[in-house]
C-alpha positions as CSV (number, residue, x, y, z in Angstrom):
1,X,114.5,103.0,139.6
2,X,114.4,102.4,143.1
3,X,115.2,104.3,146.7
4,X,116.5,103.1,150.1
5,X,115.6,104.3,152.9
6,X,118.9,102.9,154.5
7,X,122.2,104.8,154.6
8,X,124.9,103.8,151.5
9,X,127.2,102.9,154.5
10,X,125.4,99.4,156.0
11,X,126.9,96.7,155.3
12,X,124.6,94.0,153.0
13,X,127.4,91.4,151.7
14,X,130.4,89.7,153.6
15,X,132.8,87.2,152.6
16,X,134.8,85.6,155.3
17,X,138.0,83.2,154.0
18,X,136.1,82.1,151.0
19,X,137.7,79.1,149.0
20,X,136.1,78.1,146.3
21,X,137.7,74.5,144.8
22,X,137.0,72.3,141.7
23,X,137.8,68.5,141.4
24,X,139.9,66.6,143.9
25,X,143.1,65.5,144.7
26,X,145.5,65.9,142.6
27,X,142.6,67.2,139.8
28,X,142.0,69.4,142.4
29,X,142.2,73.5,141.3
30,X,141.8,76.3,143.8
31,X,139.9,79.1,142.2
32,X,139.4,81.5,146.0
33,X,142.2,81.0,147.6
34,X,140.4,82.7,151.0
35,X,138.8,85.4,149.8
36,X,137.4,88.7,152.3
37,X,135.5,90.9,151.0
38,X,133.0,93.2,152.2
39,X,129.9,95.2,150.2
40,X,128.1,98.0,151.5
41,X,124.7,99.1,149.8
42,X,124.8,101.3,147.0
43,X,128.2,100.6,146.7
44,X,129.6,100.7,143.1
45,X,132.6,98.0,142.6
46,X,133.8,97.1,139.7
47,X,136.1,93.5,139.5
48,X,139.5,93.4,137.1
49,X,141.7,90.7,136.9
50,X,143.7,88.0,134.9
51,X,141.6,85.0,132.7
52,X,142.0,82.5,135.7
53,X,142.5,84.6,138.6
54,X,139.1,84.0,140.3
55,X,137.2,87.3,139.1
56,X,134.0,85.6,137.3
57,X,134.2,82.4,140.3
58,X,133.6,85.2,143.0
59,X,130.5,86.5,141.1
60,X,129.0,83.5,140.7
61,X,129.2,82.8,144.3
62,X,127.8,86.3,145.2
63,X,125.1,85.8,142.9
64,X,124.2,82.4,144.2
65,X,125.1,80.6,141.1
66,X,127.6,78.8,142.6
67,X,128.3,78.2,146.4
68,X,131.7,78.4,148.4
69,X,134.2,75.0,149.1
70,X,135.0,76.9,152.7
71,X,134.3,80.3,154.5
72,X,131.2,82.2,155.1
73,X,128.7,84.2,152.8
74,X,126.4,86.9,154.1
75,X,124.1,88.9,152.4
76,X,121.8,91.1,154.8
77,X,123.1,89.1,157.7
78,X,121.6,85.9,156.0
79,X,124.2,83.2,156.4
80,X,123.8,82.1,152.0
81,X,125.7,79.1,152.3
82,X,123.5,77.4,154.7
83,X,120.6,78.0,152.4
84,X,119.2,75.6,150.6
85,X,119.1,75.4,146.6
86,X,115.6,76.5,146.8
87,X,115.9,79.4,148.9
88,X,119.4,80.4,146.8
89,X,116.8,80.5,144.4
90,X,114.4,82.7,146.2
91,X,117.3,85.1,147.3
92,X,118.5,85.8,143.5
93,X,114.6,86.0,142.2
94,X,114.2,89.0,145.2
95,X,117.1,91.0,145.5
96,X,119.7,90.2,142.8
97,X,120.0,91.4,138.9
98,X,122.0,90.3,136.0
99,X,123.2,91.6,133.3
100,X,125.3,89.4,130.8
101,X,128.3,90.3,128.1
102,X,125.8,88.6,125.9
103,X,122.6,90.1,127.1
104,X,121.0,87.1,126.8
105,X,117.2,87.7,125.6
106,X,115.1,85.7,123.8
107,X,115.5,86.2,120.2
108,X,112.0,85.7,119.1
109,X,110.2,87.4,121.9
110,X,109.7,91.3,122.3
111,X,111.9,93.7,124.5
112,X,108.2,93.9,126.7
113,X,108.2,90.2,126.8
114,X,111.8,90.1,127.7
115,X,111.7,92.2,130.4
116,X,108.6,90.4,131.9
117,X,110.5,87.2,132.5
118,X,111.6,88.0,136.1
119,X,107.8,88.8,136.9
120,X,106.6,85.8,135.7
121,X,109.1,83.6,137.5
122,X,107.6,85.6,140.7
123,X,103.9,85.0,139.3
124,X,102.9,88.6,138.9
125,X,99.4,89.3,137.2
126,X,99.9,89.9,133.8
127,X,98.6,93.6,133.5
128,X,100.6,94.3,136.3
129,X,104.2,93.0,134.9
130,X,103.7,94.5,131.8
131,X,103.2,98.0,133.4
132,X,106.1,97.2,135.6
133,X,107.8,96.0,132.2
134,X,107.0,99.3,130.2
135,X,108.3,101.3,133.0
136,X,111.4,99.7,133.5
137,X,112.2,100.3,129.5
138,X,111.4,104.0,130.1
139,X,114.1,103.9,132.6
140,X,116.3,102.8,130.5
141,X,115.8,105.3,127.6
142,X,113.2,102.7,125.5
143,X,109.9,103.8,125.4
144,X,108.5,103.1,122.6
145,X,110.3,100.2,121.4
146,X,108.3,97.6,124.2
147,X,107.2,95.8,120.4
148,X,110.6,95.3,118.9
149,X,112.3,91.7,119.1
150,X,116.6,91.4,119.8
151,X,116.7,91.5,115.9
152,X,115.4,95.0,115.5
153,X,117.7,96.6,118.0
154,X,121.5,97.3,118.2
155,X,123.8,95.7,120.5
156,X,123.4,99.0,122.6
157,X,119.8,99.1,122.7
158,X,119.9,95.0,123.3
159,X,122.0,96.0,126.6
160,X,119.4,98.4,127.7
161,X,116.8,95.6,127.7
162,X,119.0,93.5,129.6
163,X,119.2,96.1,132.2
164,X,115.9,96.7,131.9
165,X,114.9,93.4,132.5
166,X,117.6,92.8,135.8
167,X,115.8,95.8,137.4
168,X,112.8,95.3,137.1
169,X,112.3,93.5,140.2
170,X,114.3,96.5,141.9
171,X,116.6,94.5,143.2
172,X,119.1,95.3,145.8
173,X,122.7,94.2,143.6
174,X,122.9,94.1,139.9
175,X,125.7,91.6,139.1
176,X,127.3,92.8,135.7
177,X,129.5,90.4,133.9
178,X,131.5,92.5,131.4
179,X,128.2,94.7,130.6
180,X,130.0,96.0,127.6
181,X,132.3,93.6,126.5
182,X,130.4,93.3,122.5
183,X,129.9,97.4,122.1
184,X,131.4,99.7,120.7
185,X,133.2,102.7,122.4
186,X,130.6,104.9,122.6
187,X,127.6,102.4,123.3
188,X,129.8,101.1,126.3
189,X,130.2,104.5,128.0
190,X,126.5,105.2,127.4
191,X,125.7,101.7,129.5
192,X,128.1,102.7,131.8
193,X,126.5,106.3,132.5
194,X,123.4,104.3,133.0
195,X,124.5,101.7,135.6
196,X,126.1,105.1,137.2
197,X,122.6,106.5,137.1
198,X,121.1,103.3,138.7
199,X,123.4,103.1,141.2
200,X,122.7,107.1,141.9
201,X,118.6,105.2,142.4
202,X,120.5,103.4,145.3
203,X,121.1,100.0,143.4
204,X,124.4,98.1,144.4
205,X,126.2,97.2,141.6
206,X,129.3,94.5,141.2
207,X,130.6,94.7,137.5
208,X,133.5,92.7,136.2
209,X,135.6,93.9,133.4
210,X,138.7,93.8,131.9
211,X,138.3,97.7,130.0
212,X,140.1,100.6,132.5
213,X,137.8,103.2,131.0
214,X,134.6,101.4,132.2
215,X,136.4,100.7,135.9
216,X,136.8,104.2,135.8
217,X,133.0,104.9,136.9
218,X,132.9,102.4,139.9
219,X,133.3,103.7,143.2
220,X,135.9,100.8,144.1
221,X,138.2,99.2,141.6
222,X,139.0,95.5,142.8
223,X,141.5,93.6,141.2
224,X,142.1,89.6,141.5
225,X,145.1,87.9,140.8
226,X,145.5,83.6,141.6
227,X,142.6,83.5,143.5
228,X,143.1,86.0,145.9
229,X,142.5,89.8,146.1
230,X,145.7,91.8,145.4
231,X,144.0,95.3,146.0
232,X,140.4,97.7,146.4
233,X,141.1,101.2,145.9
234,X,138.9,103.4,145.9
235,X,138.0,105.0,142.6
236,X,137.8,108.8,141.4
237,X,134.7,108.0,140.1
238,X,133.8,109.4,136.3
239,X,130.7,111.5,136.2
């Protein structure tokens, strides 16, 4: 979908001693325990770990949903957690995708429509989204279905217009949250050749998941474990 011009080895995210803490004294629960962690672009890492052991915390704060308790975030030598909420905002809408375990669309709008949200929220003319829309579902293997609502497609297909809709905006990091945690065995591995593919187009992609076989087509398999990183390896990626 898209192309850089940069080389895969520059780095575009840093995380220096990140903490990341809810409540307070003796409430008080440390999700990062000081975290490091460095991204280059079009890297490919996928995130395993425990329930609870700071896995889904860490992609929030990469993705600017949530924001660190201590330590340093960069992303393209942009210090994020001096950033306003605002420009947070700004930072996601530009260069960051999601793609949800739950894909997420609106159920009684059309995999077009769907896909057209990010543009909107940018205010792109309409005839220009929707081209931009229409493209972006080729991409992904659905031309020809731009008309169909959620309820008309399968969970696979559903997936594809999530994807479709996080990279529209050809953004620099697609942030996957267990991508194919509600399909089947053979619908997951046909997402996960597509992200592959994606990635190939020089998107950065950080997936969690808890399935081996889909960690298997990362570049870097990180695993968490009480709020800290216990190892990144990296992967013989699956082709």
């Amino acid at each position: 979908m898209i192309a850089t011009d940069q080389q895969e080895n520059q780095l575009l995210i840093k995380l220096q001693s990140v903490k990341k803490i809810y409540g307070s004294g003796q409430a008080a629960m440390e999700a990062l325990r000081g975290i490091n962690l460095d991204i280059e672009e079009g890297d490919f890492v996928a995130i395993m770990g425990p329930s609870g052991s700071g896995k889904s915390t860490c992609l929030n704060i990469l993705g600017c949903l949530d924001t660190p308790s201590e330590g340093s975030y960069s992303f393209k030598d942009i210090a994020v957690e001096k950033l306003s909420r605002s420009q947070r905002t700004q930072l996601r809408r530009h260069y960051l995708g999601f793609v949800f375990q739950g894909y997420n669309l609106l159920s009684r709008t059309s995999a077009l429509e769907n896909v057209e949200l990010p543009l909107i929220y940018r205010g792109v003319h309409i005839k220009e989204r929707q081209l931009l829309a229409c493209q972006a579902l080729q991409s992904v293997g659905l031309g020809g279905w731009e008309t169909h609502t959620p309820g008309e497609l399968s969970g696979g297909q559903q997936q594809r217009v999530a994807i479709a809709r996080a990279i529209v905006t050809e953004p620099a990091v697609l942030l996957a949250d267990e991508p194919t945690g509600n399909l089947d065995t053979v619908r997951s591995h046909e997402i996960m050749e597509l992200l592959t593919q994606l990635n190939n187009d020089g998107i950065a992609i950080i997936m969690v998941t808890h399935e081996p076989d889909m960690a298997k087509y990362a570049k870097r398999v990180i695993h968490f474990r009480d709020g800290l990183i216990e190892s990144d390896k990296q992967n013989g990626r699956k082709q």
